[in-house]
N, C-alpha and C positions, 0 to 999 in steps of 0.2 A: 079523445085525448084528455088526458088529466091535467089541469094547471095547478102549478108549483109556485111557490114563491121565488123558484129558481128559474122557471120559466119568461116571469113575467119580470124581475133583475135582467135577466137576458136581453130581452124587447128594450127594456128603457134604456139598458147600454147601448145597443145598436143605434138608436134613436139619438144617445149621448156622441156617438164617435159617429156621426151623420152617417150612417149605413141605413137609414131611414129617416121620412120625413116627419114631422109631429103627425100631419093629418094622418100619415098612415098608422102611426103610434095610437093617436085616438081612436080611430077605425076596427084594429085590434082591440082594443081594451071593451068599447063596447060590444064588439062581435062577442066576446067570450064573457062577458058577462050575461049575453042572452043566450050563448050557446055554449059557453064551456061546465064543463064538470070540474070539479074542485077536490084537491086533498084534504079529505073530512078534515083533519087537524089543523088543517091552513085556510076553511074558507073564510072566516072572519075578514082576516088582515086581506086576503086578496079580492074579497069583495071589496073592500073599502080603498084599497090603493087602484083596483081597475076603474073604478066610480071617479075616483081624482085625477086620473088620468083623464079618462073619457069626457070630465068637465072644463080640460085645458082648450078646449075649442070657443069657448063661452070667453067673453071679453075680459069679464070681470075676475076670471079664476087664474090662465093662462096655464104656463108651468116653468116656475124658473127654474135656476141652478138650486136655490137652497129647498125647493120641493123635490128636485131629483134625488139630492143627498136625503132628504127627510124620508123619501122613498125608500131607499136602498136602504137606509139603517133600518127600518121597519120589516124590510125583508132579510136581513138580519146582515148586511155586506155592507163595507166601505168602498166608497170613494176617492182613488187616489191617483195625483193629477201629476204627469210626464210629460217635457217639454224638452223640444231640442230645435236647435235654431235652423232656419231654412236654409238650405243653400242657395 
């Protein structure tokens, strides 16, 4: 499989609307950074955003809200947030 920066926006969205949990989030990130293939034109930025991910496990780094967004603009997508009250 090829990763995409469309790819790996995909994963952090999941991750974002809890359809995954961080650890699995890290888990991917470093899996395909030892085992995924890369869109020549894109592997820079998704080396480096799968590396930031993969480092959110690490006390020191973690991954907040404004890494996610830093993320996603990097991969070249906005962030935007919808709220509707519970019933």
């Amino acid at each position: 499989m090829i990763i995409t920066k469309q790819i790996v926006a995909v994963q952090l969205l999941q991750y974002l609307q809890h359809k995954t949990s961080l650890n699995e989030l890290i888990t991917w990130a470093e899996d395909m950074l030892v085992e995924g293939h890369f869109q020549e034109t894109e592997t820079e930025i998704i080396r480096n955003v799968l590396g930031e991910i993969g480092l959110a496990n690490v006390r020191n780094f973690g991954l907040s809200w404004e890494d996610c967004v830093s993320i996603m603009q990097r991969l070249g997508y906005t962030i935007h947030i919808e709220a509707t009250l519970a019933a």
